[in-house]
C-alpha positions in Angstrom: 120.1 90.5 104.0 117.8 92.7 101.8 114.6 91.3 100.9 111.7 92.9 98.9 107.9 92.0 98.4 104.8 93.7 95.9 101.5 93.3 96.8 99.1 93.7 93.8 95.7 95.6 93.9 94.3 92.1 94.5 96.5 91.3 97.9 98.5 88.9 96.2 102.0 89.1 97.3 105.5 88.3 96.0 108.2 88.6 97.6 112.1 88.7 96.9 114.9 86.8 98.8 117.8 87.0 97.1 117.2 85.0 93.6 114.2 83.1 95.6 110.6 84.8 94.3 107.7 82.8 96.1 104.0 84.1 95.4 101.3 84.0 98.0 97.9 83.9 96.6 95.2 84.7 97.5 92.3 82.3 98.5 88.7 82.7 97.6 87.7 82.3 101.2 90.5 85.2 101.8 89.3 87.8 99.1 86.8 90.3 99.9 84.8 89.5 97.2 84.5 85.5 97.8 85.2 84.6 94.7 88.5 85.6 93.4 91.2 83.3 93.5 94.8 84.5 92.7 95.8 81.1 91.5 98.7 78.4 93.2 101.9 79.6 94.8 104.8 79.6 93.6 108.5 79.4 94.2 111.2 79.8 91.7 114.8 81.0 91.2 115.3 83.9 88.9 118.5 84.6 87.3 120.8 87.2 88.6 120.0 89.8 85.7 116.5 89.3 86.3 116.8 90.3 90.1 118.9 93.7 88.9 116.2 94.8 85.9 113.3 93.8 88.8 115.0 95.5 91.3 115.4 98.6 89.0 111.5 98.8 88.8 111.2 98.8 92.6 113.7 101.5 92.8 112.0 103.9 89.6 109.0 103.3 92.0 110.7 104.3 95.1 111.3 107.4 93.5 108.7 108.3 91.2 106.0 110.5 93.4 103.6 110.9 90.6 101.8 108.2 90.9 102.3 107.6 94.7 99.7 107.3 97.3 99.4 107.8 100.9 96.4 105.2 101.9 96.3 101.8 99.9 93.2 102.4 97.4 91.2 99.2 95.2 94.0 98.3 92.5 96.9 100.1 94.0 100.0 98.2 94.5 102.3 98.6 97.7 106.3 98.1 96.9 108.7 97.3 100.2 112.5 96.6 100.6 113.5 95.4 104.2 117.2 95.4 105.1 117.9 92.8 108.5 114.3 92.3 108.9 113.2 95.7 109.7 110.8 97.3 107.2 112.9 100.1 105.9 110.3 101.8 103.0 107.2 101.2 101.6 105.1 102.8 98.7 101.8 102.8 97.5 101.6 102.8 94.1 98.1 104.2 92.0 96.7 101.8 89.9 97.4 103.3 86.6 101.3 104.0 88.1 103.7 103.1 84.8 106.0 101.5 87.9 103.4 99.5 88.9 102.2 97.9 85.6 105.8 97.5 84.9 106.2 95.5 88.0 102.8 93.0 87.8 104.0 92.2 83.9 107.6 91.0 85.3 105.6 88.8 87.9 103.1 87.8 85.1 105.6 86.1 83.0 107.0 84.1 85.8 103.9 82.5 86.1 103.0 78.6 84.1 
């Protein structure tokens, strides 16, 4: 089974199983500036075009070296796709990366 996750410039992480996209906040006592709080988790079922036009935006990020990264960096987000549970690829993206911002506004309108 494929599965992918995004983890935002803040550490907060999503991650894709399937239709299944649960966010993992981050805590206040887990940020490194003690007061940040990435809000509650969440779980929901997105439909199946949803998971091909997100999925699209993980793969133009795959590919797009431009804004790419070799150390994670303050606001950078990090894409990954595993395949059977092994970690297969993972990118850094800069925090101005088009891929990124693309990606965070998908994940911003899932949330309440």
């Amino acid at each position: 089974m494929e599965a992918s996750s995004y983890s935002d410039g803040n550490g907060n992480t999503w991650q894709i199983e399937g239709l299944k996209v649960t966010y993992h906040p981050v805590t206040t006592i887990e940020s490194s500036s003690g007061i940040y709080d990435g809000g509650d988790p969440l779980s929901i079922e997105i439909s199946e075009e949803d998971l091909t036009r997100l999925l699209e935006m993980f793969d133009a990020g795959f590919r797009n070296r431009t804004f790419r990264l070799e150390k994670r960096a303050l606001g950078s987000g990090q894409i990954s796709k595993t395949i059977d549970g092994e970690q297969k690829v993972t990118v850094i993206l800069a925090m101005r990366s088009p891929d990124k911002l693309n990606i965070e506004a998908f994940f911003d309108a899932l949330k309440p």
